[in-house]
ROVEX-357829 format. One record per residue (C-alpha): residue in three letters; x, y, z; residue number from 1. Coordinates in steps of 0.1 Angstrom, whole numbers. Example, Ala and Ser with C-alpha at 12.3 -4.5 7.8 and 13.67 -1.06 7.14 Angstrom:
BEGIN
r ALA&u 123&v -45&w 78&k 1
r SER&u 137&v -11&w 71&k 2
END
This chain:
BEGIN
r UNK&u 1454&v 1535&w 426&k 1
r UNK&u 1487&v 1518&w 437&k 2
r UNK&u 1520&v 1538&w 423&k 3
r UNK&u 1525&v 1503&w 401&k 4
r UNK&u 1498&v 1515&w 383&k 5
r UNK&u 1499&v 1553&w 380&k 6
r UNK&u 1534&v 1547&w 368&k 7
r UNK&u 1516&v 1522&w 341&k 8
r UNK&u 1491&v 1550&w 335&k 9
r UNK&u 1512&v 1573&w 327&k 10
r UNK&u 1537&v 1553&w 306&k 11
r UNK&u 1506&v 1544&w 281&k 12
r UNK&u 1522&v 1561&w 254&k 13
r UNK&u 1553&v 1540&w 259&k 14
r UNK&u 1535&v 1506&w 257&k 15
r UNK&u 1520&v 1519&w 224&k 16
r UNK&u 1565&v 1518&w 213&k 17
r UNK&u 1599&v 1508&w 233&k 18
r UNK&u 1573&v 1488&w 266&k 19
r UNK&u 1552&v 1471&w 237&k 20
r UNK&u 1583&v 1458&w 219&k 21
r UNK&u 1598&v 1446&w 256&k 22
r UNK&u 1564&v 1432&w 263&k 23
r UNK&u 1567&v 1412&w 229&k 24
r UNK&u 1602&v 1403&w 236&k 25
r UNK&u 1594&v 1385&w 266&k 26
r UNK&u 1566&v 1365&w 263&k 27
r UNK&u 1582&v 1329&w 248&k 28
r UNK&u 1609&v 1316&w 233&k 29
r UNK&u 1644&v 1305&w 233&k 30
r UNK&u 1666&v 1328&w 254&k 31
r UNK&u 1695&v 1330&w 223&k 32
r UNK&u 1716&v 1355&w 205&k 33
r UNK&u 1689&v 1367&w 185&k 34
r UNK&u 1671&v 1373&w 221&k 35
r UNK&u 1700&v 1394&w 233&k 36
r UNK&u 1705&v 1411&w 202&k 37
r UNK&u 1669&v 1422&w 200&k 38
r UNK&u 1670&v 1430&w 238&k 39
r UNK&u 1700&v 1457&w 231&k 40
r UNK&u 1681&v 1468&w 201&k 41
r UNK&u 1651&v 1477&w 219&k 42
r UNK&u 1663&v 1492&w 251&k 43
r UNK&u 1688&v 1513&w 228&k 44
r UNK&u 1661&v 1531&w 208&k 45
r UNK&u 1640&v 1531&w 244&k 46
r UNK&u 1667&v 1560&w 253&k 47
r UNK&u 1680&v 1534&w 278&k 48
r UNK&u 1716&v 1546&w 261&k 49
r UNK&u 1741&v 1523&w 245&k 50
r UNK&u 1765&v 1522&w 280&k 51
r UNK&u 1734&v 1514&w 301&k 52
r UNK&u 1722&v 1486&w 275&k 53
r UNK&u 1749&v 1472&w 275&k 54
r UNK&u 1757&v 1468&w 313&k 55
r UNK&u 1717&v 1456&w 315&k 56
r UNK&u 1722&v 1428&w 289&k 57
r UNK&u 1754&v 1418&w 305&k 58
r UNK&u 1741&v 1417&w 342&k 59
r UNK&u 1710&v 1397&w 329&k 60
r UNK&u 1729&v 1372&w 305&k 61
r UNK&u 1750&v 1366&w 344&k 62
r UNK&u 1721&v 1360&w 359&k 63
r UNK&u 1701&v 1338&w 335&k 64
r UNK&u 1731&v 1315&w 337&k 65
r UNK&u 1736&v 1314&w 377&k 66
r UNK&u 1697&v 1305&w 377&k 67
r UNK&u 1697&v 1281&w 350&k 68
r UNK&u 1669&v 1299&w 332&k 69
r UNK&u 1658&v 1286&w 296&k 70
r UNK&u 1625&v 1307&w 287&k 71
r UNK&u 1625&v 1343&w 282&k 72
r UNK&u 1595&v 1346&w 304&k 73
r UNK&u 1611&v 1336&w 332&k 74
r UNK&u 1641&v 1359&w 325&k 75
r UNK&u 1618&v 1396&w 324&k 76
r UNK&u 1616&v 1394&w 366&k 77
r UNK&u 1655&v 1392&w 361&k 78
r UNK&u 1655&v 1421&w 344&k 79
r UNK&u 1633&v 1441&w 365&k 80
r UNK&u 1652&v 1432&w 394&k 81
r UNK&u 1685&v 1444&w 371&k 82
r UNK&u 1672&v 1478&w 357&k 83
r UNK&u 1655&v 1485&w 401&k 84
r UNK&u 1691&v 1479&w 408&k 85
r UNK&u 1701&v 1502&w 388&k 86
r UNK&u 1677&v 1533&w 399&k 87
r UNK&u 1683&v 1529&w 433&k 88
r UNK&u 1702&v 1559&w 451&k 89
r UNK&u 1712&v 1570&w 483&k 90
r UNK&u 1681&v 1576&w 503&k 91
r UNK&u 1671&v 1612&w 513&k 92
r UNK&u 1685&v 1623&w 544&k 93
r UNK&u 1663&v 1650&w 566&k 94
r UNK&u 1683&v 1688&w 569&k 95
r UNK&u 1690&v 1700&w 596&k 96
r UNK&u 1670&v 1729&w 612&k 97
r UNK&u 1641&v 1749&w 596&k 98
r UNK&u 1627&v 1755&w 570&k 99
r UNK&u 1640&v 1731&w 543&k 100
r UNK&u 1649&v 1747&w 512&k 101
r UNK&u 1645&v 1730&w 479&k 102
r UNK&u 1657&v 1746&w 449&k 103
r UNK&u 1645&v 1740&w 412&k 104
r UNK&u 1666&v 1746&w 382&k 105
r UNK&u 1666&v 1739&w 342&k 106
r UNK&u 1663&v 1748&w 309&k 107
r UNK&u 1635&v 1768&w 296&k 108
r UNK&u 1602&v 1746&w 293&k 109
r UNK&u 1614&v 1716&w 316&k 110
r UNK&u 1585&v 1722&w 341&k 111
r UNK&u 1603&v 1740&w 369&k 112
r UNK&u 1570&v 1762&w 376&k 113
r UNK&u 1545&v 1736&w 374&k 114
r UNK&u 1565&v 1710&w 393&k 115
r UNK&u 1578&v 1737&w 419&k 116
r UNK&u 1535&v 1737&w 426&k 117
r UNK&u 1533&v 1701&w 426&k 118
r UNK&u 1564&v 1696&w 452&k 119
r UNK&u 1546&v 1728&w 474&k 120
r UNK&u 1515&v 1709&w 473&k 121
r UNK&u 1528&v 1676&w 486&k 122
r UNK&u 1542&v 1690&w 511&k 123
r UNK&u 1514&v 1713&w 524&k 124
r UNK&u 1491&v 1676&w 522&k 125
r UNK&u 1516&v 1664&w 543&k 126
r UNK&u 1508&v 1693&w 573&k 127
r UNK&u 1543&v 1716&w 561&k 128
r UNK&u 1540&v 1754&w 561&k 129
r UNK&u 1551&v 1756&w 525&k 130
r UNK&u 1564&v 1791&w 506&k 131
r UNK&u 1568&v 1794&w 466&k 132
r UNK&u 1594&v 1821&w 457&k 133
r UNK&u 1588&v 1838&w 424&k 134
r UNK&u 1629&v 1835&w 412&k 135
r UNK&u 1625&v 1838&w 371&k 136
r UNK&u 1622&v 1877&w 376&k 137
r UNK&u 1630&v 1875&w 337&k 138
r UNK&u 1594&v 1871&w 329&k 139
r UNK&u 1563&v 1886&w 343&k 140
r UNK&u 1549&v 1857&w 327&k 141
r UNK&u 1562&v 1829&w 349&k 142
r UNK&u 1555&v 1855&w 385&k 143
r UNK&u 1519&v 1850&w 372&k 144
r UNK&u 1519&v 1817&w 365&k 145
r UNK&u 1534&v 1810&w 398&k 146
r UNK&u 1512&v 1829&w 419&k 147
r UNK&u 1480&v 1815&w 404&k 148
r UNK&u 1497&v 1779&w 412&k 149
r UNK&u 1502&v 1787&w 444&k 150
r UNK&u 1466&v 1797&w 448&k 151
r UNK&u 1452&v 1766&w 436&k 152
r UNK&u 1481&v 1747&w 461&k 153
r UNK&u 1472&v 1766&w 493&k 154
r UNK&u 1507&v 1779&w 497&k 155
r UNK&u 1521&v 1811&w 508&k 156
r UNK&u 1544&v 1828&w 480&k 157
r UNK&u 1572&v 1857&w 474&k 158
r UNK&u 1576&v 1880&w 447&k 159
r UNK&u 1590&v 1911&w 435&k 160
r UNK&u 1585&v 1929&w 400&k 161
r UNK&u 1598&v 1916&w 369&k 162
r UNK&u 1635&v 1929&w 366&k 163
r UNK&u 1644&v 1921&w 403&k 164
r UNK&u 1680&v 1903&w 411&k 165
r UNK&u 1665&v 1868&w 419&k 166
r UNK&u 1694&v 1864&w 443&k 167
r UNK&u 1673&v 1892&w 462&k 168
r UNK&u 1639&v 1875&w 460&k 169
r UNK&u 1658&v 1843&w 475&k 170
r UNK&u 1670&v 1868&w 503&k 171
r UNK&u 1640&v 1879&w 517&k 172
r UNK&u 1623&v 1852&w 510&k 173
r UNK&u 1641&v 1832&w 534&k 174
r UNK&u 1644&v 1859&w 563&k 175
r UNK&u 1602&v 1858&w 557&k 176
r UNK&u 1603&v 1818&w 560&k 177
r UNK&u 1618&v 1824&w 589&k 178
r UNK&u 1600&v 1850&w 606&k 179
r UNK&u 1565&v 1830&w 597&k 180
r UNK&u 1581&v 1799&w 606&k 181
r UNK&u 1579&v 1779&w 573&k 182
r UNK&u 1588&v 1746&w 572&k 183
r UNK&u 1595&v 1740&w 538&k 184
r UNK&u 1607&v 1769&w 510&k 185
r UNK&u 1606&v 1757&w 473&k 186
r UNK&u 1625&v 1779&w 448&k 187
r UNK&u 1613&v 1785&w 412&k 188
r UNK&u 1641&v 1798&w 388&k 189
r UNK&u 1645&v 1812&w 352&k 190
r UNK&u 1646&v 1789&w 320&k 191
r UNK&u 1681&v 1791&w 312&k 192
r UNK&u 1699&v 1772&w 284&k 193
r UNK&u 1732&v 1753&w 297&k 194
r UNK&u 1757&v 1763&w 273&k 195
r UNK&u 1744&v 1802&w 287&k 196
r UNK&u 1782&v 1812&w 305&k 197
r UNK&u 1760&v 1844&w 322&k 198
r UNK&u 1732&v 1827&w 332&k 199
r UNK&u 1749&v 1798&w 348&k 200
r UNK&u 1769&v 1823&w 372&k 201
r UNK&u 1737&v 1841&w 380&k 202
r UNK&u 1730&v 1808&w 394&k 203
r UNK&u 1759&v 1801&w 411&k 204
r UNK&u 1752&v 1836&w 426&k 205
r UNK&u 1717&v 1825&w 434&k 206
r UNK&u 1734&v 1791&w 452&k 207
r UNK&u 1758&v 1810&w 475&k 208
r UNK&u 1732&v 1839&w 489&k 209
r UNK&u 1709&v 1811&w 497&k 210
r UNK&u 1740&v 1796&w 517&k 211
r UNK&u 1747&v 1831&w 533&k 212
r UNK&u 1714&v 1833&w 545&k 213
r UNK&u 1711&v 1795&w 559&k 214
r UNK&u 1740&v 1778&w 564&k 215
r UNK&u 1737&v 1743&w 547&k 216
r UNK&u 1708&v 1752&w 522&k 217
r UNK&u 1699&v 1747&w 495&k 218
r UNK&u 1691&v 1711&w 511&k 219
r UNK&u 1681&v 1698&w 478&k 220
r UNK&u 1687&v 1707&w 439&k 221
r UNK&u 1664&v 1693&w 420&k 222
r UNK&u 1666&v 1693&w 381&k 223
r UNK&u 1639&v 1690&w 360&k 224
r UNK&u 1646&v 1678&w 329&k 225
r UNK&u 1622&v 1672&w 302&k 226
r UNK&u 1617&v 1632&w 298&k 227
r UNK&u 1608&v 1639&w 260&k 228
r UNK&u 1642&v 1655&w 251&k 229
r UNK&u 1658&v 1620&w 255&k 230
r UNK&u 1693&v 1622&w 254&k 231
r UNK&u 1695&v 1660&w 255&k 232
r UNK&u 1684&v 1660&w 289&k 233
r UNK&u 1720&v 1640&w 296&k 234
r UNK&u 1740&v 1670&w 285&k 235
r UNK&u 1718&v 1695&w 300&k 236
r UNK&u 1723&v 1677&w 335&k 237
r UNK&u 1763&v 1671&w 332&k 238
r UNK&u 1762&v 1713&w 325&k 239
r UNK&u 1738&v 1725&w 355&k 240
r UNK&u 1757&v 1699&w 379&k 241
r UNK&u 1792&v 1716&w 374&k 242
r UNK&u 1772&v 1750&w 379&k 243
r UNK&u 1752&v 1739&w 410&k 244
r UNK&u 1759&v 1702&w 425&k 245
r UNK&u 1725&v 1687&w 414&k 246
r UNK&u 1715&v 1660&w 443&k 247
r UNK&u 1682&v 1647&w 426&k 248
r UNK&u 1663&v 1649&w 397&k 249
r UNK&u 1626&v 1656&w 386&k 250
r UNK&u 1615&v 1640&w 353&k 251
r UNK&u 1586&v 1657&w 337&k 252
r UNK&u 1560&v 1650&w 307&k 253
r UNK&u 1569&v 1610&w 312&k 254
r UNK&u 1537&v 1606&w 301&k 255
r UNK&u 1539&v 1623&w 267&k 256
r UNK&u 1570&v 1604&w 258&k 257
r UNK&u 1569&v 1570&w 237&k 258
r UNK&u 1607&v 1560&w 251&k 259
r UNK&u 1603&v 1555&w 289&k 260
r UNK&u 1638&v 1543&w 297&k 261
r UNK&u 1653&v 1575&w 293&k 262
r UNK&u 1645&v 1573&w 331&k 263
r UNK&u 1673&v 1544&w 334&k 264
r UNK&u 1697&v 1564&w 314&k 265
r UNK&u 1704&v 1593&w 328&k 266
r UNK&u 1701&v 1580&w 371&k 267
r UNK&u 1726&v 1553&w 355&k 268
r UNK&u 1751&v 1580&w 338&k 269
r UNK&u 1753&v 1604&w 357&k 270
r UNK&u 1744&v 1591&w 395&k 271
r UNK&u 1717&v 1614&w 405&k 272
r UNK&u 1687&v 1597&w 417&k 273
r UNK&u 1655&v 1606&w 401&k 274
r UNK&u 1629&v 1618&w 431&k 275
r UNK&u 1602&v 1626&w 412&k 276
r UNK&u 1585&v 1621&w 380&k 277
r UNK&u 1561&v 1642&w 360&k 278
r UNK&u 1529&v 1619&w 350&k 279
r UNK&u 1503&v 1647&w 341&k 280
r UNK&u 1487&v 1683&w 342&k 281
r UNK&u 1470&v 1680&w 377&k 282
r UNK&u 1485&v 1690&w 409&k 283
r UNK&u 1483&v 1654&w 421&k 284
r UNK&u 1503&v 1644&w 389&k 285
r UNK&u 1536&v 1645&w 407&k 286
r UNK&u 1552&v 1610&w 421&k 287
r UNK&u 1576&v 1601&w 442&k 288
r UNK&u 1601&v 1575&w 422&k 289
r UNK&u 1600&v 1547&w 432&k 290
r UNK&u 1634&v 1522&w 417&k 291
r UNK&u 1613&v 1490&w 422&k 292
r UNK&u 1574&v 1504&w 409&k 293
r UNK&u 1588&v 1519&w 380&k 294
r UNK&u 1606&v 1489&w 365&k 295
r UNK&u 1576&v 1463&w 370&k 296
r UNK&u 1555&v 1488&w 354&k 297
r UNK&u 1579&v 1492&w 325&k 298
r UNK&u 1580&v 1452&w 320&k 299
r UNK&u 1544&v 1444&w 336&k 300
END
């Protein structure tokens, strides 16, 4: 299955709401004011955002006019072409030196565990030494959970008992990466609510022994947000990136959410490119994002 379609797979429950009302949208008629207005209308309650709509319908209405266009059907490859534009980041530059640590941070129930086994799994496909480190020492719960993750991935994972510092677990888990010559180390943290003063420092704290240990790590911060939050996930991002400086995103439970564009909102707002994206339960359920894939699947 092509990532066109596991991207459309997943998004089933948007076509059923915000992709079923674009699909409508755009298959005849005059390309008006009504048009426009009803475009806005529906990419606003797709949690594409007001600011984003806005500089969407303005690009397309541009374009349609440089290209002489006068159906609407004609116009949606305009507009895929306009909203890939607008996902597009930087591309991912490899670290230097060994191993590669990845970080993963968020509020409590974004999918940090799950997709922490996802990323660990990829990589090990790919022929890395991966190791999981246990860091939401707050809950015996999630050390569990983690370890039974990294079991089913075929990874190698730290741990110490609930009620360690998790700046510690980060400590000797990346002397042990180095001594067993990991290539890649993928961090799990603890849930933590933005607005939490106390909790953000911890992972400040958590940030710099990482950088005391390995100069130049963490290589990547990844937050996961929670795609079914919509807007929420905005403020939540804005907060963590003044804590930590957040250089990607992971977008989880895409599939359980009927507003798919909340994808186009917050890469658009806030500039972090979105690396991954949740589409299911199974370890094979995490995808790399793809700019161009995801917006022909949101208008195909």
């Amino acid at each position: 299955m092509s990532l066109v379609e596991r991207f459309k797979a997943g998004l089933v429950r948007s076509k059923e709401g915000f992709l079923r009302s674009l699909d409508l949208l755009f298959r005849g008629g005059e390309l008006n004011d009504e048009f426009y207005e009803t475009l806005e209308e529906t990419l606003i309650l797709g949690d594409v955002g007001v600011e984003t709509t806005l500089k969407l319908v303005e690009q397309l209405r541009a374009e349609i006019k440089r290209y002489r266009i006068t159906e609407r059907s004609a116009a949606k490859e305009l507009l895929v072409r306009e909203i890939a534009g607008l996902l597009t980041g930087e591309e991912e530059q490899p670290p230097g030196g060994k191993p590669r640590v990845i970080l993963l941070i968020g509020v409590n129930g974004s999918g940090k565990t799950t997709s922490a086994a996802k990323l660990a799994h990829r990589y090990r496909r790919e022929g890395k030494r991966v190791l999981l480190v246990a860091g939401d020492t707050f809950r015996a719960a999630a050390i569990e959970q983690l370890k039974i993750w990294a079991e089913r991935a075929e990874v190698e994972i730290i741990s110490q008992q609930p009620g360690s510092d998790p700046s510690a677990v980060f400590f000797d888990a990346l002397n042990a990466a180095r001594a067993r010559k990991i290539d890649v180390v993928i961090g799990d943290t603890a849930g933590r609510l933005h607005t939490r003063v106390n909790l953000m420092e911890e992972l400040k704290k958590i940030n710099r022994v990482i950088g005391r240990v390995q100069p130049g790590a963490p290589h990547r911060v990844l937050l996961v947000i929670d795609a079914t939050t919509g807007h929420n996930g905005i403020a939540q991002a804005a907060h963590f990136n003044e804590a930590v400086p957040v250089n990607g995103l992971i977008l989880t439970k895409l599939d359980g959410t009927a507003r798919g564009g909340i994808v186009v909102a917050i890469q658009d707002l806030l500039k972090v490119p979105v690396r991954y994206v949740g589409m299911g339960e199974q370890l094979e359920d995490l995808l790399p994002f793809d700019p161009h894939d995801f917006a022909r699947a949101l208008l195909a």
